[in-house]
VOPAGU-2260 file (C-alpha; in pm, 1 decimal, decimal comma):
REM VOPAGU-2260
SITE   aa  ch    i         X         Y         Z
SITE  UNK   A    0    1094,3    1160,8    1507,2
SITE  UNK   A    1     850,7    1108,7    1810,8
SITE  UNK   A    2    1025,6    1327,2    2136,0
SITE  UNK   A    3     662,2    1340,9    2309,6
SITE  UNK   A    4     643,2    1213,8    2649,6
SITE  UNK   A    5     329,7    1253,1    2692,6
SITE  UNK   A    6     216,9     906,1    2915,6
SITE  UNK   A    7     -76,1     671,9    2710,0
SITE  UNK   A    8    -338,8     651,9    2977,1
SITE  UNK   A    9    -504,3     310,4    2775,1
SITE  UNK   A   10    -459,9      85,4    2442,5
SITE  UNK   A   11    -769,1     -29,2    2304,3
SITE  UNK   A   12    -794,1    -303,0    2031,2
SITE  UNK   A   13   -1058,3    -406,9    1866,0
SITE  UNK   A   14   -1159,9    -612,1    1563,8
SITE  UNK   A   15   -1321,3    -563,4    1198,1
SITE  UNK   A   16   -1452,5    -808,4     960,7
SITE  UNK   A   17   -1572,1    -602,8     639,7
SITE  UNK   A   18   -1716,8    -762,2     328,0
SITE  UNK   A   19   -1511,4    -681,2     -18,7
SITE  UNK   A   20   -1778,6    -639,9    -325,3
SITE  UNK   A   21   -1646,4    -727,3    -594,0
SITE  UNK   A   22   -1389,3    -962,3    -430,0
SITE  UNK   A   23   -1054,0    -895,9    -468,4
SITE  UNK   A   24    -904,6   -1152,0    -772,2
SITE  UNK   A   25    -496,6   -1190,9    -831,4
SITE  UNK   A   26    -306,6   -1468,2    -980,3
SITE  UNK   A   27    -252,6   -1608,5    -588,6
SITE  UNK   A   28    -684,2   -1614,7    -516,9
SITE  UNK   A   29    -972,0   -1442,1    -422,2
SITE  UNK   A   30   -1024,8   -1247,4    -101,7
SITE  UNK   A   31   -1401,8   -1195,3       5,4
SITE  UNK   A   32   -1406,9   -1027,4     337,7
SITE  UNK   A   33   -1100,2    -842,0     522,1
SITE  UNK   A   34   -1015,8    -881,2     838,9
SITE  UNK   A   35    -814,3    -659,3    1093,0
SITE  UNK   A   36    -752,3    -510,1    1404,1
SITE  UNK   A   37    -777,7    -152,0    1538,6
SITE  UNK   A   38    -527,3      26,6    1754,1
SITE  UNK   A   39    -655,3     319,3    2001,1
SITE  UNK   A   40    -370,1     520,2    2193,9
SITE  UNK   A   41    -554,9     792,3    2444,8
SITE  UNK   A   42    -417,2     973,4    2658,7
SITE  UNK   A   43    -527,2    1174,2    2985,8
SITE  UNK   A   44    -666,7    1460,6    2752,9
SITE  UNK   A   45    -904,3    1441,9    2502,9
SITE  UNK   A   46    -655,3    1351,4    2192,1
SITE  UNK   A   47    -638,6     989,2    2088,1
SITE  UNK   A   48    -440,2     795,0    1795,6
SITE  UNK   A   49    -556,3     548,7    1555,4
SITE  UNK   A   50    -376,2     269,5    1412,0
SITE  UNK   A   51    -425,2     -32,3    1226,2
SITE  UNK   A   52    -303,6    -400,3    1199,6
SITE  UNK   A   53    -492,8    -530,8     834,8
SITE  UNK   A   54    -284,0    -859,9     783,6
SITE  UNK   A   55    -248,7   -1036,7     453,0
SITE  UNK   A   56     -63,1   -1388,8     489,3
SITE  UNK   A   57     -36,5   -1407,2     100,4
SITE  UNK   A   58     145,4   -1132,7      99,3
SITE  UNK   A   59     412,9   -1181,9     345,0
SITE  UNK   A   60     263,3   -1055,0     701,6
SITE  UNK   A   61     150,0   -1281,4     980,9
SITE  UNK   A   62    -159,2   -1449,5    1060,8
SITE  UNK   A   63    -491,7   -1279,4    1131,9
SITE  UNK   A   64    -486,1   -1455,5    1485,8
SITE  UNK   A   65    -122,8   -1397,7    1531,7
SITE  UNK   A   66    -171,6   -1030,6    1475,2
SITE  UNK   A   67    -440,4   -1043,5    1752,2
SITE  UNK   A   68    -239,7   -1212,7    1998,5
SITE  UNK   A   69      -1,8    -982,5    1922,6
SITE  UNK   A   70    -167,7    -630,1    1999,4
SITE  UNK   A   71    -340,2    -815,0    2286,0
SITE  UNK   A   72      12,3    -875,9    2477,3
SITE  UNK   A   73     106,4    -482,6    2336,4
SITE  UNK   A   74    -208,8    -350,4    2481,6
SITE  UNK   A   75    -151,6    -506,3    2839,8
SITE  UNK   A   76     204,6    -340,5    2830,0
SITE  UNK   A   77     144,6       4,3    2726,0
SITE  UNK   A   78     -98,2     138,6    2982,3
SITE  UNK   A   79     111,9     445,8    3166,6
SITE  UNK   A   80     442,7     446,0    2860,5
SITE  UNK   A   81     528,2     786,4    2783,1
SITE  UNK   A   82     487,7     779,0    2393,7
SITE  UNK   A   83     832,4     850,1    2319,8
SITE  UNK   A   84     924,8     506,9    2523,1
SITE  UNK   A   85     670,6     289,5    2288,3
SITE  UNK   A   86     833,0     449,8    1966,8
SITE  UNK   A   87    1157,5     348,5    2079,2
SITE  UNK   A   88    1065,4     -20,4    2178,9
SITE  UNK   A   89     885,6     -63,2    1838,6
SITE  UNK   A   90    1193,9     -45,0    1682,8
SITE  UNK   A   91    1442,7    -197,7    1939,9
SITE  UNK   A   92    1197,8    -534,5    1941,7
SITE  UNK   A   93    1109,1    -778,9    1661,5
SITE  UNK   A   94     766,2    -773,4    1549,9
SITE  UNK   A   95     601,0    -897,9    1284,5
SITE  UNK   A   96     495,4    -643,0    1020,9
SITE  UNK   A   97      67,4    -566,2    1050,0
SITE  UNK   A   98     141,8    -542,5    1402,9
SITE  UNK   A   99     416,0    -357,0    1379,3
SITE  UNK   A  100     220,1     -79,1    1147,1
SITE  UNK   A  101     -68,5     -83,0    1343,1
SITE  UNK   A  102     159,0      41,2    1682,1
SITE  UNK   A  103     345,0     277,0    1460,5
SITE  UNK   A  104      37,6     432,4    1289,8
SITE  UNK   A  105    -147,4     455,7    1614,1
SITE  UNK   A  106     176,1     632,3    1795,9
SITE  UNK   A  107     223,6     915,7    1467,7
SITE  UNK   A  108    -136,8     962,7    1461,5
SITE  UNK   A  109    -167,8    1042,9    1856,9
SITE  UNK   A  110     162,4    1263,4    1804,5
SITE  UNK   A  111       2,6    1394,0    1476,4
SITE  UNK   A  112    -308,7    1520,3    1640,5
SITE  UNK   A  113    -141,4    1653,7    1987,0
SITE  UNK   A  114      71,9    1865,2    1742,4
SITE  UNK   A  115    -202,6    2021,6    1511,0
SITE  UNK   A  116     -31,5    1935,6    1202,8
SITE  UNK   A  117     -97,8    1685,1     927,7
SITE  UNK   A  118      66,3    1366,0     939,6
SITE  UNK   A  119     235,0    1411,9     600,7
SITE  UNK   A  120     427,6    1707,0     761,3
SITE  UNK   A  121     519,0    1500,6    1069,8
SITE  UNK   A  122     716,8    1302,6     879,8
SITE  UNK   A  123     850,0    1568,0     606,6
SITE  UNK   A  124     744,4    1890,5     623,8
SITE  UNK   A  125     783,5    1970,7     308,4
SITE  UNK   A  126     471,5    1696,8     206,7
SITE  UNK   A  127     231,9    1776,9       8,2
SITE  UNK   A  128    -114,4    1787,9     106,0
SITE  UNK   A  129    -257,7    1631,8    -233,9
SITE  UNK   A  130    -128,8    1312,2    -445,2
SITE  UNK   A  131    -176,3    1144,8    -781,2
SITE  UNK   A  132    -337,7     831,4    -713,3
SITE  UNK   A  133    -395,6     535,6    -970,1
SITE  UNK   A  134    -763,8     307,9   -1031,6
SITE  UNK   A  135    -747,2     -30,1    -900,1
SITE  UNK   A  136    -975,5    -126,6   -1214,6
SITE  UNK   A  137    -981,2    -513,3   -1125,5
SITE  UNK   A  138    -823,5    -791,6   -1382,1
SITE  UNK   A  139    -832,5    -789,3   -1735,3
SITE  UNK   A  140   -1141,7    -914,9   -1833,6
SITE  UNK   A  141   -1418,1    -894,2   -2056,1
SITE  UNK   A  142   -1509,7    -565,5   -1773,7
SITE  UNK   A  143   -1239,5    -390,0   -1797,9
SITE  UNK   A  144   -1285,1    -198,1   -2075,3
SITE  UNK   A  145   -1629,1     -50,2   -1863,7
SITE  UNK   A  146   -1436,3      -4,7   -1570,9
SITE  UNK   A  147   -1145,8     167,6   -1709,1
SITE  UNK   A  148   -1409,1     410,2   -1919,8
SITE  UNK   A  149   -1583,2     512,8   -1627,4
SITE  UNK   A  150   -1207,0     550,3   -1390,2
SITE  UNK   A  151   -1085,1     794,5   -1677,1
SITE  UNK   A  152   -1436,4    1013,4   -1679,7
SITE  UNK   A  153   -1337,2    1023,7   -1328,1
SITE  UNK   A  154   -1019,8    1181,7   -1435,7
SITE  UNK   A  155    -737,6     896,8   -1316,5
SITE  UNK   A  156    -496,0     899,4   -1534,3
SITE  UNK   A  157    -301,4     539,4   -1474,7
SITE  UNK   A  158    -533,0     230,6   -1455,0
SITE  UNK   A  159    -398,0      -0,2   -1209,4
SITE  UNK   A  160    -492,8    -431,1   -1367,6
SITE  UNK   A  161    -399,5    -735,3   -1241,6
SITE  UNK   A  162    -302,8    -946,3   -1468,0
SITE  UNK   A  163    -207,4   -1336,4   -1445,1
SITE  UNK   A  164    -501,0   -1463,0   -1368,0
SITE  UNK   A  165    -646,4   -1637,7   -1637,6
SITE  UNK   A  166    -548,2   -1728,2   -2029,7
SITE  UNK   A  167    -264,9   -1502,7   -2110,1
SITE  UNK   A  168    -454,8   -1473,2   -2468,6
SITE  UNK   A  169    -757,5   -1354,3   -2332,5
SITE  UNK   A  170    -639,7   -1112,9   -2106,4
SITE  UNK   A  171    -391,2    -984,5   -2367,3
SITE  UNK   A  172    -709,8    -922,0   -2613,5
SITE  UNK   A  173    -875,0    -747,3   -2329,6
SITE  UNK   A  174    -583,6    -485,3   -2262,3
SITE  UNK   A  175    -539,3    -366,8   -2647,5
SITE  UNK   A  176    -939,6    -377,0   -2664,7
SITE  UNK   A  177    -916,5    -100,1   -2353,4
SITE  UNK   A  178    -593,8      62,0   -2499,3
SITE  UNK   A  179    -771,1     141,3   -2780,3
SITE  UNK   A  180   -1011,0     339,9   -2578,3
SITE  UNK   A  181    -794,1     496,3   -2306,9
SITE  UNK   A  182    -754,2     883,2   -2398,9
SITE  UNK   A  183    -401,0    1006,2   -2492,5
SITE  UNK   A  184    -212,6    1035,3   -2133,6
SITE  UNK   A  185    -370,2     731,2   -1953,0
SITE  UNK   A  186    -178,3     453,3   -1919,6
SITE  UNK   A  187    -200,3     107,5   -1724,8
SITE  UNK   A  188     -22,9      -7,5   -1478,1
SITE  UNK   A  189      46,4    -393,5   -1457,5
SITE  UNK   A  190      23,9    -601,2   -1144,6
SITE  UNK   A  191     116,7    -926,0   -1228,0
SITE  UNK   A  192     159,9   -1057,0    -863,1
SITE  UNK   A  193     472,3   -1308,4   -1009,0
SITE  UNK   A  194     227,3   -1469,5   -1244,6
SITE  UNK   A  195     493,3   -1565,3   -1508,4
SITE  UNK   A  196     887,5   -1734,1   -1546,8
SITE  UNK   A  197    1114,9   -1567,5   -1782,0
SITE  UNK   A  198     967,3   -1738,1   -2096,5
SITE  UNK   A  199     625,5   -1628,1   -2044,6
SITE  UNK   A  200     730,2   -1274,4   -1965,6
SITE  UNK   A  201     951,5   -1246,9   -2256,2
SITE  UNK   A  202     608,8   -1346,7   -2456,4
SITE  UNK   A  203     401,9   -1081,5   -2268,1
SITE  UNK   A  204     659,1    -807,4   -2257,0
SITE  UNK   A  205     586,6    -870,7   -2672,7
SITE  UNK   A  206     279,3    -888,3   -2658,7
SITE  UNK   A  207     287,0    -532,9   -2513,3
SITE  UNK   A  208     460,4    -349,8   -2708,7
SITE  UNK   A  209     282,6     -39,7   -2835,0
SITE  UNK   A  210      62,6       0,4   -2554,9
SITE  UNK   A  211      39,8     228,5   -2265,2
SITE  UNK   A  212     230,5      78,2   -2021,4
SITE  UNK   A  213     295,7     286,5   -1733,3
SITE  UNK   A  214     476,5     -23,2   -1555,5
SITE  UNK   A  215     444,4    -429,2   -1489,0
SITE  UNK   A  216     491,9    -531,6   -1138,3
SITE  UNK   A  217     597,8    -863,2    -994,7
SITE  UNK   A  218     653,8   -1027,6   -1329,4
SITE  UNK   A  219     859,5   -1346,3   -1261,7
SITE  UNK   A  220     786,4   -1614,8    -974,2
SITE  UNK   A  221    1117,3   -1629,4    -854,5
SITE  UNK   A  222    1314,5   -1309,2    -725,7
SITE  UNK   A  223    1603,5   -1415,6    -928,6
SITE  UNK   A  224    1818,6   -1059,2    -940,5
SITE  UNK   A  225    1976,5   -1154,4   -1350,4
SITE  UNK   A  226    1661,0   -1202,6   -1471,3
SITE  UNK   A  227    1478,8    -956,4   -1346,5
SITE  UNK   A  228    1792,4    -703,8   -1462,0
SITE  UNK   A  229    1750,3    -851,6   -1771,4
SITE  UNK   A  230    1407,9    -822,3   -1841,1
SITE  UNK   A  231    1423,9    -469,8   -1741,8
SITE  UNK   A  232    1708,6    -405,3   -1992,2
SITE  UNK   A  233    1448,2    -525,1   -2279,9
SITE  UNK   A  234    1139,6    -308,4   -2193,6
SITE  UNK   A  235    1123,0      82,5   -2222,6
SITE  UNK   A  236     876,6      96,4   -1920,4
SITE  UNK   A  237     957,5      29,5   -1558,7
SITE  UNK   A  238     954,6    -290,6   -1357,5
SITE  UNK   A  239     844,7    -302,2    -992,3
SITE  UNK   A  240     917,8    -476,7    -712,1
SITE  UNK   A  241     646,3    -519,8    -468,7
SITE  UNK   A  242     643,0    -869,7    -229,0
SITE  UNK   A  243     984,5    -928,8    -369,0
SITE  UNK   A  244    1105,4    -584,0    -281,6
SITE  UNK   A  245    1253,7    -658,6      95,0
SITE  UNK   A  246    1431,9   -1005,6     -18,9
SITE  UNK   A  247    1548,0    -809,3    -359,9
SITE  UNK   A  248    1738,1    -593,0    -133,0
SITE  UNK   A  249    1859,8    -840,3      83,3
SITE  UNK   A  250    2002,0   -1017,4    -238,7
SITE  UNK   A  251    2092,9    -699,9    -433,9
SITE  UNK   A  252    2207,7    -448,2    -164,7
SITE  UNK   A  253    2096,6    -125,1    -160,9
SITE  UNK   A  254    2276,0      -5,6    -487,6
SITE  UNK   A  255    2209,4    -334,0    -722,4
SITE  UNK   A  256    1807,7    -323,8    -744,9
SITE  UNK   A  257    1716,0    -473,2   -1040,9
SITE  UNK   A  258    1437,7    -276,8   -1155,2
SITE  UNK   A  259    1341,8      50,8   -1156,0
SITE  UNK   A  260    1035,7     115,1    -985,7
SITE  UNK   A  261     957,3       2,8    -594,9
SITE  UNK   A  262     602,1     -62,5    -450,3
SITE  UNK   A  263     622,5      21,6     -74,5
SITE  UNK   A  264     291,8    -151,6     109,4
SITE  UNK   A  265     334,7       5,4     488,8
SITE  UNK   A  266     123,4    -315,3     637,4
SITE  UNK   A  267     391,1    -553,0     472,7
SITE  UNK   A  268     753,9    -368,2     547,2
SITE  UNK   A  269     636,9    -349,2     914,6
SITE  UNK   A  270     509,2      38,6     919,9
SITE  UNK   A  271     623,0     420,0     881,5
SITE  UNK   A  272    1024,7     354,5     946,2
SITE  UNK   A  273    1092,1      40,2     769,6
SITE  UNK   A  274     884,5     232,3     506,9
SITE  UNK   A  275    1134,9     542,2     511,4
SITE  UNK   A  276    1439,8     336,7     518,2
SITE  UNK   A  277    1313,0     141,0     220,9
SITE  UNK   A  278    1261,8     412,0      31,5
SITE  UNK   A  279    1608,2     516,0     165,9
SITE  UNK   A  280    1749,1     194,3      15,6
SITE  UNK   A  281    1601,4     188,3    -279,2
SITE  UNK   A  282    1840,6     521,6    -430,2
SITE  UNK   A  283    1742,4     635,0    -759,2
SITE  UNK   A  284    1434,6     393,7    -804,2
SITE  UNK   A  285    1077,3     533,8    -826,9
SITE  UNK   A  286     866,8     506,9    -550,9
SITE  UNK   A  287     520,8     444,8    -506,2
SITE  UNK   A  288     339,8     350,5    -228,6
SITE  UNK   A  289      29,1     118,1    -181,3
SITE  UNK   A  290    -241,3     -24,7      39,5
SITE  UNK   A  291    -310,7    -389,5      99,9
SITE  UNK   A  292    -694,5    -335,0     106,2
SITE  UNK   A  293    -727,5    -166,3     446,2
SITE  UNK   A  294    -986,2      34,7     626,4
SITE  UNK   A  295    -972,7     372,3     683,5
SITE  UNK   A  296    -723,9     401,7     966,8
SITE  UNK   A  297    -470,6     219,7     752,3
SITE  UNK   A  298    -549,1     392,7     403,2
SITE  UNK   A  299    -487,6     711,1     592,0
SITE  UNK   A  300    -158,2     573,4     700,6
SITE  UNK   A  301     -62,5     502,0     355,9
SITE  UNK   A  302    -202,7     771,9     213,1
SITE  UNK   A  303      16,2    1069,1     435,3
SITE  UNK   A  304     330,7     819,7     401,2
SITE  UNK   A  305     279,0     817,7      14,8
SITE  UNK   A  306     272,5    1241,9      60,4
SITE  UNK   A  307     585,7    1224,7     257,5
SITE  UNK   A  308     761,0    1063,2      12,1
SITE  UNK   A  309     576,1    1166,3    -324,0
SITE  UNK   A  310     805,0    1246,9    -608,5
SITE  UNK   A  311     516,9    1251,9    -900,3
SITE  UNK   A  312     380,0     909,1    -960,2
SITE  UNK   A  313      50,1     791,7    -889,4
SITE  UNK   A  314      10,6     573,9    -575,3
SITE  UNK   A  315    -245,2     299,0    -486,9
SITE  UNK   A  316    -444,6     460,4    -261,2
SITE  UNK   A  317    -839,7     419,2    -406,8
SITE  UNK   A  318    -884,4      57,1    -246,5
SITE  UNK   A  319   -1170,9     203,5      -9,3
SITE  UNK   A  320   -1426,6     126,8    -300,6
SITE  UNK   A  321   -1406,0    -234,3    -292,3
SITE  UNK   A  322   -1483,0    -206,9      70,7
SITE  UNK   A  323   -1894,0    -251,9     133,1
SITE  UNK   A  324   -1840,8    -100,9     451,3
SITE  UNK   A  325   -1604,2      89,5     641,1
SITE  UNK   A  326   -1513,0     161,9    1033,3
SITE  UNK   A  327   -1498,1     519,4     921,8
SITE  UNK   A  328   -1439,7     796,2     677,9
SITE  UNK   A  329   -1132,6     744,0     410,3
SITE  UNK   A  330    -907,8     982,5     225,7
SITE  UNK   A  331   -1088,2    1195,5     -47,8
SITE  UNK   A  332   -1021,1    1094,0    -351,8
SITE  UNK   A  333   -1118,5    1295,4    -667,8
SITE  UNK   A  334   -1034,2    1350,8   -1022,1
SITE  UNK   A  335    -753,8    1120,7    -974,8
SITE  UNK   A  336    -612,7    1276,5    -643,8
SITE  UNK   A  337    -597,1    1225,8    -332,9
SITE  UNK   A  338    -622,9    1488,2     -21,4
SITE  UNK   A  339    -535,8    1446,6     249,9
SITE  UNK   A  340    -630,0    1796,8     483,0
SITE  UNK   A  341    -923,6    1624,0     636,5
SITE  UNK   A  342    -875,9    1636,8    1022,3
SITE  UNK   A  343   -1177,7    1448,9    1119,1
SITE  UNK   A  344   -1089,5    1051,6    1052,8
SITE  UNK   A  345   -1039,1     877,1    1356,1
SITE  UNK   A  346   -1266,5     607,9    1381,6
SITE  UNK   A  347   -1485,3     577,1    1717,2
SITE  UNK   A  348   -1302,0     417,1    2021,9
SITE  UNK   A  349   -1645,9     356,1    2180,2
């Protein structure tokens, strides 16, 4: 995919710390801030890459200091590679996943740029420029109902809620309260972050019939391949896998995934391949891919990988808004899309 020899005259990292407001609430805590790392490639012309390394323990990546390290040892070797050579090693060595992503996004970016061309088409050509995109509208609470009112004015059409978090009868009042106001069309997408054993998804998967589902993600604890085949056999709506997705195939093989949907989060699978190949893997499942509350550099990322593999759903993309500030300017995101033809988003390198 990356031929260009161009040589990478330096690799710059630096770090972000950037306050979430509201904080970010799932069944597994409550993240405040986020912390990362940025990636700069230049070269001996004007034309630099941008990558980044946002990692999320609770999630499945490494540490935030481990990531560091990391790109600190990466940056030392990569003064004078030809680009081409640093694609290759990046898959020929085991790294851990942010870091991983971070290398990879910086290296597409740089060859992105050099070639005129929007990332998306990089990696298929045949990309579109412009992608449905879901509202992270926060867990279901006695807000919600606000929230998703004012994310459907804004014309999104699937409400992304985490649910799991509190009383499952509370939060199952709260959905059919915002059902009942969701124009025809919407529906909400379930994150349940592996809240529940099969029991107590049995009881919700009941407790939502009728409703808008679009799809419930993560539902059981365990990544137990039966019962997640089986629970999917009782609902009309899709399943996802999201953290489970990489051991579910590991378990499963490519051919036996239990479910029917897969979430594909490019700072957990380790970047744009292991992304690809997923996908790849995955066969006939629905795909739709997701940040893990990055900054720009790596919503970008995400956002030109979800293009190059788009086949219709909405993606989680709209994260940037829970950001208070950012290292630079995002994807544009309106009416419930997302574009991606903006040229100008590479953070300063100082």
């Amino acid at each position: 995919m990356i031929d260009d020899r161009v040589r990478i005259r330096s690799c710059r990292v630096d770090s972000y710390d950037l306050p979430l407001n509201p904080p970010w609430v799932t069944s597994r805590g409550q993240l405040s801030h986020r912390q990362g790392w940025l990636v700069f490639l230049a070269t001996d012309g004007e034309v630099a890459g941008c990558g980044e390394c946002a990692p999320m323990e609770q999630a499945g990546t490494e540490s935030h200091a481990e990531a560091g390290q990391s790109l600190h040892r990466w940056a030392g070797r990569v003064a004078g590679m030809r680009l081409s050579k640093l694609w290759q090693l990046l898959d020929d060595e085991a790294i851990s996943p942010a870091v991983r992503c971070a290398l990879e996004g910086a290296v597409v970016d740089l060859a992105a740029r050099r070639q005129r061309q929007p990332l998306a088409h990089l990696l298929n050509p045949a990309a579109p420029l412009d992608v449905a995109v879901n509202a992270a509208v926060g867990s279901a609470d006695q807000g919600l109902v606000g929230r998703a009112t004012r994310a459907t004015r804004d014309g999104y059409k699937v409400l992304k809620i985490k649910v799991g978090v509190g009383p499952a009868e509370d939060e199952i009042g709260c959905l059919r309260a915002c059902a009942e106001r969701l124009a025809p069309g919407v529906t909400m997408r379930l994150d349940a972050n592996g809240a529940w054993d099969m029991a107590a998804a049995r009881v919700w998967m009941r407790e939502l019939e009728g409703l808008p589902v679009d799809s419930v993600e993560e539902p059981l604890a365990g990544m137990d391949p039966d019962e997640l085949r089986q629970l999917q056999q009782e609902v009309d709506w899709s399943l996802a896998a999201d953290e489970s997705l990489v051991p579910l195939i590991g378990i499963s093989g490519p051919a036996g995934l239990p479910v029917r949907r897969v979430v594909i989060k490019p700072m957990v699978v380790g970047g744009v391949r292991p992304s690809l190949r997923l996908a790849t893997q995955a066969g006939d499942c629905e795909v739709v891919v997701t940040t893990t509350l990055e900054a720009a550099p790596g919503r970008w990322l995400t956002a030109h990988l979800a293009a190059a593999l788009d086949d219709g759903f909405a993606h989680g993309l709209d994260t940037g808004r829970w950001l208070s500030a950012d290292v630079g300017p995002g994807p544009v995101i309106w009416r419930g899309r997302c574009r991606l033809a903006d040229p100008d988003r590479l953070p300063s390198s100082g």
